[in-house]
C-alpha positions in Angstrom: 0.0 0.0 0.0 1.2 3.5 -1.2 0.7 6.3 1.7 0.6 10.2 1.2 4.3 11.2 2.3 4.0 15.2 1.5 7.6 16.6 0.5 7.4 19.7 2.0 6.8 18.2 5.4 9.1 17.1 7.8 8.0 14.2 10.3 8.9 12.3 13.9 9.4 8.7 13.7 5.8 8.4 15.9 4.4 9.9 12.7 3.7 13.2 13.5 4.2 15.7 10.7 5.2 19.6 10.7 4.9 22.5 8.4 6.3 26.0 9.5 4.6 29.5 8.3 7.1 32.0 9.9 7.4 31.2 13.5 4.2 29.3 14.0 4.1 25.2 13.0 0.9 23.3 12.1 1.4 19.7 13.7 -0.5 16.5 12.4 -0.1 12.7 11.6 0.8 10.9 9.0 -1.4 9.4 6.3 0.5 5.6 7.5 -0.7 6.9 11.2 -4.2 7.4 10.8 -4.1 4.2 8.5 -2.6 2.1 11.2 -5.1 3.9 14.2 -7.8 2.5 12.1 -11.3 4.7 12.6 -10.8 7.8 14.8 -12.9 8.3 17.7 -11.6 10.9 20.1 -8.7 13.5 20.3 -7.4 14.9 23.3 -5.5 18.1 22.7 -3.9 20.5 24.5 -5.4 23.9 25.5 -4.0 27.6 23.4 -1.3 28.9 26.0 0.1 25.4 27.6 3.4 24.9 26.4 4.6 21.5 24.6 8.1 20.3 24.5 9.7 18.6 21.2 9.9 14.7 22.0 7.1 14.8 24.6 4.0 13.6 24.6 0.8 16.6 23.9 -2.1 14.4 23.6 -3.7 11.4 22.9 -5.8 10.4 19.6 -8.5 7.4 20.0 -9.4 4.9 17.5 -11.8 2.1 17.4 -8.2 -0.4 17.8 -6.1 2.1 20.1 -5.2 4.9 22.3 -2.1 6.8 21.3 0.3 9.4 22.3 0.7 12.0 20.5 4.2 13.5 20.1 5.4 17.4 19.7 7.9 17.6 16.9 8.4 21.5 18.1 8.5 23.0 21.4 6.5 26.2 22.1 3.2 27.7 23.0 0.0 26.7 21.4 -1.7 29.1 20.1 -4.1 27.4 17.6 -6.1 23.9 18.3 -8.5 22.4 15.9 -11.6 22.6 17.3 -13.4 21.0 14.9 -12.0 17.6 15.8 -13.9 17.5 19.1 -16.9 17.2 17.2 -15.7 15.5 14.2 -12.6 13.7 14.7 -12.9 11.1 11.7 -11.3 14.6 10.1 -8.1 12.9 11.0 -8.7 9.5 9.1 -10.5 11.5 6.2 -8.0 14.5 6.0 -4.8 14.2 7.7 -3.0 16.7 6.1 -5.6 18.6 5.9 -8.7 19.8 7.6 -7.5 17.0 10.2 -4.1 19.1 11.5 -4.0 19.2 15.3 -2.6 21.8 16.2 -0.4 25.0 15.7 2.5 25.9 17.9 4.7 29.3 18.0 8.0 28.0 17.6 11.0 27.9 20.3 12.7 25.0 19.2 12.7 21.7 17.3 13.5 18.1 17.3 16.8 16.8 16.4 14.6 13.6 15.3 13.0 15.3 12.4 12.6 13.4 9.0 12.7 14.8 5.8 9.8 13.0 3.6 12.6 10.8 2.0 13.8 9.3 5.3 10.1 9.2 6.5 9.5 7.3 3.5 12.2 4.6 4.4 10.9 4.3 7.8 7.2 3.6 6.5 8.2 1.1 3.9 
């Protein structure tokens, strides 16, 4: 099976994703994550002002299979959650790069662990 792997992303090894626009990052999962979650019943995100810390976990996501940690690929503030996943969080199975995004974070620092698409690519294959 062939999964969306965006170039112009850069991802964690848990299968989180990142895209910067200035000094703020959207964070997501993968296209292989929400495939391997299965159906996505519940997110659990953190609220706009707590902080997160790159490598850490943020939050947890829900399937019908699993519960899972979410990881932050970026340390900083939050200043953005998606809302719209706590009414409709299939968003993340039917969107995950997207209208499923998680959230956004203003930027203080990043993880040494992050994957160009290539490399993600490897890992996923």
């Amino acid at each position: 099976m062939s999964f969306e792997v965006p170039d112009e992303l850069r991802y964690l090894e848990s299968h989180e994703w990142t895209t910067a626009d200035g000094g703020t990052v959207r964070i997501g999962v993968s296209d292989f994550a929400q495939d391997e979650l299965g159906d996505v019943v519940f997110v659990e995100l953190p609220d706009v002002g707590d902080t997160v810390t790159a490598g850490e976990a943020f939050g947890v996501v829900e399937s019908i299979k699993a519960v899972s940690d979410l990881y932050a690929p970026v340390s900083g503030e939050v200043v953005a959650v998606n809302e719209e996943l706590f009414d409709r969080p299939e968003l993340v199975n039917d969107d995950p790069y997207g209208d499923g995004w998680l959230l956004e974070v203003d930027l203080d620092g990043e993880s040494d662990e992050l994957l160009d698409a290539d490399a993600y690519r490897d890992q996923i294959a």
